[in-house]
BAPA-740305 format. One record per residue (C-alpha): residue number from 1; residue in one letter; x, y, z. Coordinates in nm, 2 decimals, decimal comma. Layout:
BEGIN
NUM a X Y Z
...
END
This chain:
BEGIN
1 x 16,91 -4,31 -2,11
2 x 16,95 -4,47 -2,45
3 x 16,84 -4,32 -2,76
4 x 16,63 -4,57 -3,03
5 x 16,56 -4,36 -3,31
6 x 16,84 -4,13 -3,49
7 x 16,84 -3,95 -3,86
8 x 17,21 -3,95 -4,01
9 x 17,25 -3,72 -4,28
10 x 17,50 -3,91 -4,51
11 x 17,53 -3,58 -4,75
12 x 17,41 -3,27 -4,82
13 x 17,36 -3,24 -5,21
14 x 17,09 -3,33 -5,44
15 x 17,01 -3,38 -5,82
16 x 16,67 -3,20 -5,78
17 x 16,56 -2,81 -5,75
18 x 16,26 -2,86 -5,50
19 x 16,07 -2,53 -5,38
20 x 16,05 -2,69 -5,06
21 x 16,45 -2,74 -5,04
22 x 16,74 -2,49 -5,09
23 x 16,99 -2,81 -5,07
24 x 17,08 -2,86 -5,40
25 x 17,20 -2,45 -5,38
26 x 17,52 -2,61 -5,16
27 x 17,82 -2,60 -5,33
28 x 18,04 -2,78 -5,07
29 x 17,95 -3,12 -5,08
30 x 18,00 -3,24 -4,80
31 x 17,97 -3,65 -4,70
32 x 18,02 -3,80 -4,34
33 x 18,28 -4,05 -4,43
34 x 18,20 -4,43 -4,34
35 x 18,44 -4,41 -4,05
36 x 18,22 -4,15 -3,90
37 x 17,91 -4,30 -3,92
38 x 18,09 -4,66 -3,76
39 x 18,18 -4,41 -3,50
40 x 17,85 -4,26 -3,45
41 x 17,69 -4,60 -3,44
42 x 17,93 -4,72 -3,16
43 x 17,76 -4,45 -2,97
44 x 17,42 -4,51 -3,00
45 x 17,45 -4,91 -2,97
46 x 17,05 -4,91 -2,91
47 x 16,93 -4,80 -3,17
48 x 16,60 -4,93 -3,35
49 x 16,52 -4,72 -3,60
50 x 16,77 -4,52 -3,81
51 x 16,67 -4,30 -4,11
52 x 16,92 -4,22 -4,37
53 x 16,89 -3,85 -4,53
54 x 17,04 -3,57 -4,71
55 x 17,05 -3,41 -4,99
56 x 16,98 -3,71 -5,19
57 x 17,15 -4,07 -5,00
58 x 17,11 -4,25 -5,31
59 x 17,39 -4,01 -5,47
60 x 17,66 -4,14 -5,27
61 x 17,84 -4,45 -5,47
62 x 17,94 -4,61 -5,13
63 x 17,55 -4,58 -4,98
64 x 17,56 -4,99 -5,05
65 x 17,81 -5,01 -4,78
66 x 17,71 -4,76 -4,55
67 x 17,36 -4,95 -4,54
68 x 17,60 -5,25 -4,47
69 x 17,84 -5,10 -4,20
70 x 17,49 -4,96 -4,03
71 x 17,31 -5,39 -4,03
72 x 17,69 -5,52 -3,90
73 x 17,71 -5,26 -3,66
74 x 17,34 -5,14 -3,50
75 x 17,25 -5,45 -3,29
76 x 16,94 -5,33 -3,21
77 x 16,83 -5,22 -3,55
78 x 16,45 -5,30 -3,58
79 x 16,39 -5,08 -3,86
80 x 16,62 -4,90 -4,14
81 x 16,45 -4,59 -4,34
82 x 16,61 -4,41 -4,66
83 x 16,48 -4,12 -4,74
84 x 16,47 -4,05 -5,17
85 x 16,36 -3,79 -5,41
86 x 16,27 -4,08 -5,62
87 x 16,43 -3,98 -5,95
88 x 16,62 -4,26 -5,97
89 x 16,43 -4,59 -5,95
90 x 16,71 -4,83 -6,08
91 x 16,99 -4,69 -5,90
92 x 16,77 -4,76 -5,58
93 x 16,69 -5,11 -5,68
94 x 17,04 -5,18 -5,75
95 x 17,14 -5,04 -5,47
96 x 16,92 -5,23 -5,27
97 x 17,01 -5,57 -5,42
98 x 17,40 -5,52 -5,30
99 x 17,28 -5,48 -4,88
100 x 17,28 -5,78 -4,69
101 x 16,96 -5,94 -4,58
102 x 16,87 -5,93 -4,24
103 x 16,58 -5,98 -4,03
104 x 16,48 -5,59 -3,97
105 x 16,31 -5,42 -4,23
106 x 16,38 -5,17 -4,46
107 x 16,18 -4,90 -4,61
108 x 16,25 -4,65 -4,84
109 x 16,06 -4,32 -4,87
110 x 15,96 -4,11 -5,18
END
């Protein structure tokens, strides 16, 4: 049986007190490294949709090449979703404009 849609949580801290959310209460700060996720991807080579989540993805410095490692690696990626608080508009279009292009889509979710 393969598995086409997964949710990788690439932190668990955010810059926002939500009502909703008791994340940003975490003092650890933990990350799945980039090696982790390439590992995780290697088992779920069929993929089509992955959502990225946290805390707040669009914290992490290196999301740019997660997003990257993710296209190279998920050959069955129809469909790419980031999850965001939406506080920072221009980190996410920056962000955005690193990735390379490829002929999935990509969404991003406020």
């Amino acid at each position: 049986m393969s598995v086409k849609s997964i949710n990788i949580m690439v932190n668990d801290y955010c810059n926002n007190k939500c009502n909703t959310c008791n994340i940003w209460k975490n003092t650890l700060h933990q990350n799945l490294s980039l090696e982790n996720i390439t590992a995780l991807l290697d088992n779920f080579k069929d993929a089509e949709d992955i959502s990225l989540t946290g805390g707040e993805p669009f914290l992490r410095h290196d999301l740019p090449e997660i997003i990257s490692t993710i296209i190279q690696n998920a050959s069955s990626l129809k469909m790419l979703f980031i999850n965001t608080n939406g506080t920072s508009p221009e980190k996410v279009k920056n962000y955005l404009q690193r990735i390379p292009k490829k002929d999935s889509g990509l969404e991003v979710y406020l």
